[in-house]
N, CA, C and O of each residue as an XYZ file, in Angstrom:
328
protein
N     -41.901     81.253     46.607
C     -41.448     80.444     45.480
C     -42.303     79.189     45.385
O     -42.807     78.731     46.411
N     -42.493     78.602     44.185
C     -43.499     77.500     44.191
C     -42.612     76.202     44.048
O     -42.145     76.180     42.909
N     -42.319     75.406     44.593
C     -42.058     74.211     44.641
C     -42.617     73.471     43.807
O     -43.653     73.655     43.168
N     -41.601     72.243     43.823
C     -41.872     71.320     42.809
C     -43.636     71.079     42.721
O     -44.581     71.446     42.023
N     -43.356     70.176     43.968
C     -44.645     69.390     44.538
C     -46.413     70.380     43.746
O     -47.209     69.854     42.967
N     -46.480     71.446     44.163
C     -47.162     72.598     43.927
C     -47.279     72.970     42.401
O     -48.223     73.331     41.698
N     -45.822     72.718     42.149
C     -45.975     73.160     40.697
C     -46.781     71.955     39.744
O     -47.695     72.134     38.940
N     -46.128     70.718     40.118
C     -46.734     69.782     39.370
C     -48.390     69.480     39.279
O     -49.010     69.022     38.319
N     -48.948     69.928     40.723
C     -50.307     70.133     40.669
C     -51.050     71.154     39.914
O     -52.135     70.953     39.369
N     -50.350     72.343     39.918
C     -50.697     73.535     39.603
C     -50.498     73.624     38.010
O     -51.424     73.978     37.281
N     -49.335     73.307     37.561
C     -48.700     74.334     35.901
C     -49.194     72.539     35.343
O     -48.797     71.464     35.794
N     -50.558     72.935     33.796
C     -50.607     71.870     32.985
C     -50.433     71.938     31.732
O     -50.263     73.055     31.244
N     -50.430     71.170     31.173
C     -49.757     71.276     29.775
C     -51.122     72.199     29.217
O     -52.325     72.280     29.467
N     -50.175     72.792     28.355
C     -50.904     74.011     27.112
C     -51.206     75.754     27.881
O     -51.244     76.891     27.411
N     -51.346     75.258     29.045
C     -51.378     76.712     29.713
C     -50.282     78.012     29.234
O     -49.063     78.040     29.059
N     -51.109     78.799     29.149
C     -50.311     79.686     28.792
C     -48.872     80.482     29.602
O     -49.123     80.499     30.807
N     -47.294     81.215     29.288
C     -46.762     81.228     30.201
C     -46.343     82.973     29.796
O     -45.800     83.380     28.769
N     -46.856     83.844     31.103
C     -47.217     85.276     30.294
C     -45.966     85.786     31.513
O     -45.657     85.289     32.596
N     -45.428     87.039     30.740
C     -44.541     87.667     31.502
C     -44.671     88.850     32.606
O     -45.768     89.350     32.353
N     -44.298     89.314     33.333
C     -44.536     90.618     34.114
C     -45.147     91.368     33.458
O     -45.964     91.772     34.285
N     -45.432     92.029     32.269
C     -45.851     92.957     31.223
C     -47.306     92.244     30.482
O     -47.841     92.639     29.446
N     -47.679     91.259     31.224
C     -48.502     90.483     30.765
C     -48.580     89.890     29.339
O     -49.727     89.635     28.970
N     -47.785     89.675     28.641
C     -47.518     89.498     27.445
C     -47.419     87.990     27.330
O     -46.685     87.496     28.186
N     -48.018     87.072     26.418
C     -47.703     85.490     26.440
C     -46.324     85.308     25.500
O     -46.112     85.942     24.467
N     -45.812     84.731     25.836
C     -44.279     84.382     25.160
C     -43.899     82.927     25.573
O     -42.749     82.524     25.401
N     -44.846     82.162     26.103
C     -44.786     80.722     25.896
C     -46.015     80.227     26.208
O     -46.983     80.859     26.632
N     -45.884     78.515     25.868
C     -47.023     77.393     26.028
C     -46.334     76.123     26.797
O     -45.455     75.424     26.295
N     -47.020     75.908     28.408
C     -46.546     74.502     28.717
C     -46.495     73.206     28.193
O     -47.512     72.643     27.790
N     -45.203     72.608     28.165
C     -45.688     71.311     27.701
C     -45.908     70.292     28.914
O     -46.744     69.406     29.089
N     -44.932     70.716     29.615
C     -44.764     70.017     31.233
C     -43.615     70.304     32.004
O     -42.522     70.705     31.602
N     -44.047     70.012     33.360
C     -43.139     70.229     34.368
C     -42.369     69.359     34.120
O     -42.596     68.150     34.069
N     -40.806     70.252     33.841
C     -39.518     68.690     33.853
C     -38.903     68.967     34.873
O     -38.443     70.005     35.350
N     -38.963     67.293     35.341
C     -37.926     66.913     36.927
C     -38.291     67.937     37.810
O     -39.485     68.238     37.799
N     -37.423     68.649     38.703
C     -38.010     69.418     39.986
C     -37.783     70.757     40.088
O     -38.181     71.387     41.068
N     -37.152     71.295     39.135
C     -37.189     72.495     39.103
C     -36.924     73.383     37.862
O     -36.025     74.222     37.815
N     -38.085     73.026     36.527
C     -38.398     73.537     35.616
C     -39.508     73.158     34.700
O     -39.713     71.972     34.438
N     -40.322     74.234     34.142
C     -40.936     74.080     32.850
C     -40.454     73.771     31.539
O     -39.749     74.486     30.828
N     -40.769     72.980     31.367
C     -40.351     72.494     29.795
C     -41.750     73.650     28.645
O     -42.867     73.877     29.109
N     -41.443     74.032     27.637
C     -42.204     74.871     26.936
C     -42.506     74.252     25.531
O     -41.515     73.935     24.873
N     -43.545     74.071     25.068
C     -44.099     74.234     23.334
C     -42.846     73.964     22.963
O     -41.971     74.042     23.825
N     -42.506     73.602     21.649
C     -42.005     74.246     20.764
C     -42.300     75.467     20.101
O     -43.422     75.963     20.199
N     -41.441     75.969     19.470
C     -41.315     77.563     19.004
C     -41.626     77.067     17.600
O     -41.827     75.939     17.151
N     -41.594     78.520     16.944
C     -41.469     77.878     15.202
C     -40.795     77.487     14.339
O     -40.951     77.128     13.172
N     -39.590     77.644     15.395
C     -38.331     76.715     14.676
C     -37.855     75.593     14.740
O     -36.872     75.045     14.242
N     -39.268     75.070     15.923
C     -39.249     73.689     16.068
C     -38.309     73.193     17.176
O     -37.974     72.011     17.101
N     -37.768     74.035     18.340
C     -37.552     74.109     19.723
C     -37.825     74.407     20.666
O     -38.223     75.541     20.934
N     -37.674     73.306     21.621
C     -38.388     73.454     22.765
C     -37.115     74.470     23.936
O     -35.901     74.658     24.020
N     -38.350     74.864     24.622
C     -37.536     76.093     25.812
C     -37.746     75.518     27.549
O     -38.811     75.030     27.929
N     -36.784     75.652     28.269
C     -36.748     75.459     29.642
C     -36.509     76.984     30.364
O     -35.623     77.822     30.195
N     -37.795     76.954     31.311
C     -37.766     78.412     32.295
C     -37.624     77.262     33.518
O     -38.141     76.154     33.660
N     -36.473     78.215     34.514
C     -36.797     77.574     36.211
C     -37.564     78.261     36.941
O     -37.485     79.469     37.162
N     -38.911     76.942     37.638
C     -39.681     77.250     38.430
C     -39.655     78.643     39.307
O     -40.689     79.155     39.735
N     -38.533     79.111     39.490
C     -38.616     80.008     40.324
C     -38.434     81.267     39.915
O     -38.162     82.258     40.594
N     -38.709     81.106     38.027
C     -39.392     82.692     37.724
C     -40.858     82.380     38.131
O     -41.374     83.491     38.012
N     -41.714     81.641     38.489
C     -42.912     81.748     38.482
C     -43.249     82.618     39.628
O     -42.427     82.528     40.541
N     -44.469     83.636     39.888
C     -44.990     84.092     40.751
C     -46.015     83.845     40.862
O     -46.423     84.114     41.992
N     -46.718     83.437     40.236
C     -48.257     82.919     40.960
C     -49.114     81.836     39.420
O     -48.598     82.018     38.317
N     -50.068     81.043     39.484
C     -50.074     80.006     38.858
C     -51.820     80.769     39.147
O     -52.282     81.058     40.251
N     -52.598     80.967     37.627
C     -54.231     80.823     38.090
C     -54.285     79.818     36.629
O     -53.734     78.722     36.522
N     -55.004     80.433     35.692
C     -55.164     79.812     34.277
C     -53.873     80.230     33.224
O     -53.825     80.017     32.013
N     -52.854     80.889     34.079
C     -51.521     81.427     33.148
C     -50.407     80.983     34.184
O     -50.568     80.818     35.394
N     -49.503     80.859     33.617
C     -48.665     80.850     34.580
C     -47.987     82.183     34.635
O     -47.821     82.673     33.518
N     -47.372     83.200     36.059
C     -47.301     84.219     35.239
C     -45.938     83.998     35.714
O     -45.892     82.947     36.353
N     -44.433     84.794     35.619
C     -43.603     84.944     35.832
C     -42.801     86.281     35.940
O     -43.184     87.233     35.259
N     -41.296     86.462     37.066
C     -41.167     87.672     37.404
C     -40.738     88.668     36.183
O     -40.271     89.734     36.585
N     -40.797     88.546     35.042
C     -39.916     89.476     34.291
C     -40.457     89.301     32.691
O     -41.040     88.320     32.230
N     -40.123     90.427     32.055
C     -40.349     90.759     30.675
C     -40.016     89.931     29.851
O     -38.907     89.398     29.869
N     -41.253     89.591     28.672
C     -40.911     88.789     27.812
C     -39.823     88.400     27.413
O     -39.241     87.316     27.395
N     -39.448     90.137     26.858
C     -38.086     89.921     26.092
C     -37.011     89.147     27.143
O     -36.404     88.138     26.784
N     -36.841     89.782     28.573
C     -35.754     89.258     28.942
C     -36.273     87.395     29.371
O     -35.598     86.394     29.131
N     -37.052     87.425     29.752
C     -36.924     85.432     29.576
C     -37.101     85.087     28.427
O     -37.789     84.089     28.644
N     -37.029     85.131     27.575
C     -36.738     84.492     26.241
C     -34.919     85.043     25.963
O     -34.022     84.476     25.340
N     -34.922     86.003     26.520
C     -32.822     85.882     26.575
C     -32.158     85.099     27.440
O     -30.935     84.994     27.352
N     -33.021     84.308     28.588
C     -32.315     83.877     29.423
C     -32.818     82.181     29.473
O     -32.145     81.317     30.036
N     -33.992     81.939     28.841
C     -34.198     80.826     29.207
C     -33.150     79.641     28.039
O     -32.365     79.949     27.143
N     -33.493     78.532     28.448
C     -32.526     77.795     27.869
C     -32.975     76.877     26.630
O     -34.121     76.722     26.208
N     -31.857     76.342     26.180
C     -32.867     75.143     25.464
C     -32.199     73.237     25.924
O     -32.215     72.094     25.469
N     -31.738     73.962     27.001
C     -31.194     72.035     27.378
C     -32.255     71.945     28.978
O     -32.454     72.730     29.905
N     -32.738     70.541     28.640
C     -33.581     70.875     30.410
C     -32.104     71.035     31.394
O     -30.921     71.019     31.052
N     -32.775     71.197     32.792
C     -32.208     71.330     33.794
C     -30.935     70.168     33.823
O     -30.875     69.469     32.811
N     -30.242     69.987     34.549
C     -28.893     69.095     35.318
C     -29.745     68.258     36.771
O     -29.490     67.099     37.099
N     -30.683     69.078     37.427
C     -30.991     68.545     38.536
C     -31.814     68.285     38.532
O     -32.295     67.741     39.526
């Protein structure tokens, strides 16, 4: 799992955020607080929160464990609590 610390070095804004299926279905805007990505806005003019710990590995994408479709059903639109 990538930790905060790691992540903040690693995930930068605009990078792309592609799913298990390799498919892009988001854009970083920044790491919020310690355990999430904050995302682009969409085209409806909202922004999306994934937690760090869908990520599996960080090169020029960030990639994460699971299918587009299902993180875009699960991610949120309020940042984190913690």
């Amino acid at each position: 799992m990538l930790d905060s610390e790691n992540a903040k070095e690693l995930i930068r804004p605009h990078m792309p955020v592609v799913c298990s299926e390799d498919g892009q279905f988001g854009t970083v805007d920044h790491v919020e607080g310690l355990s999430a990505i904050k995302l682009t806005k969409d085209k409806n003019g909202q922004h999306h929160y994934i937690p760090l710990t869908w990520v599996t590995s960080v090169d020029d994408k960030v990639h994460v464990d699971r299918p587009g479709s299902q993180a875009m059903r699960e991610w949120s639109t309020t940042p984190p609590t913690s």
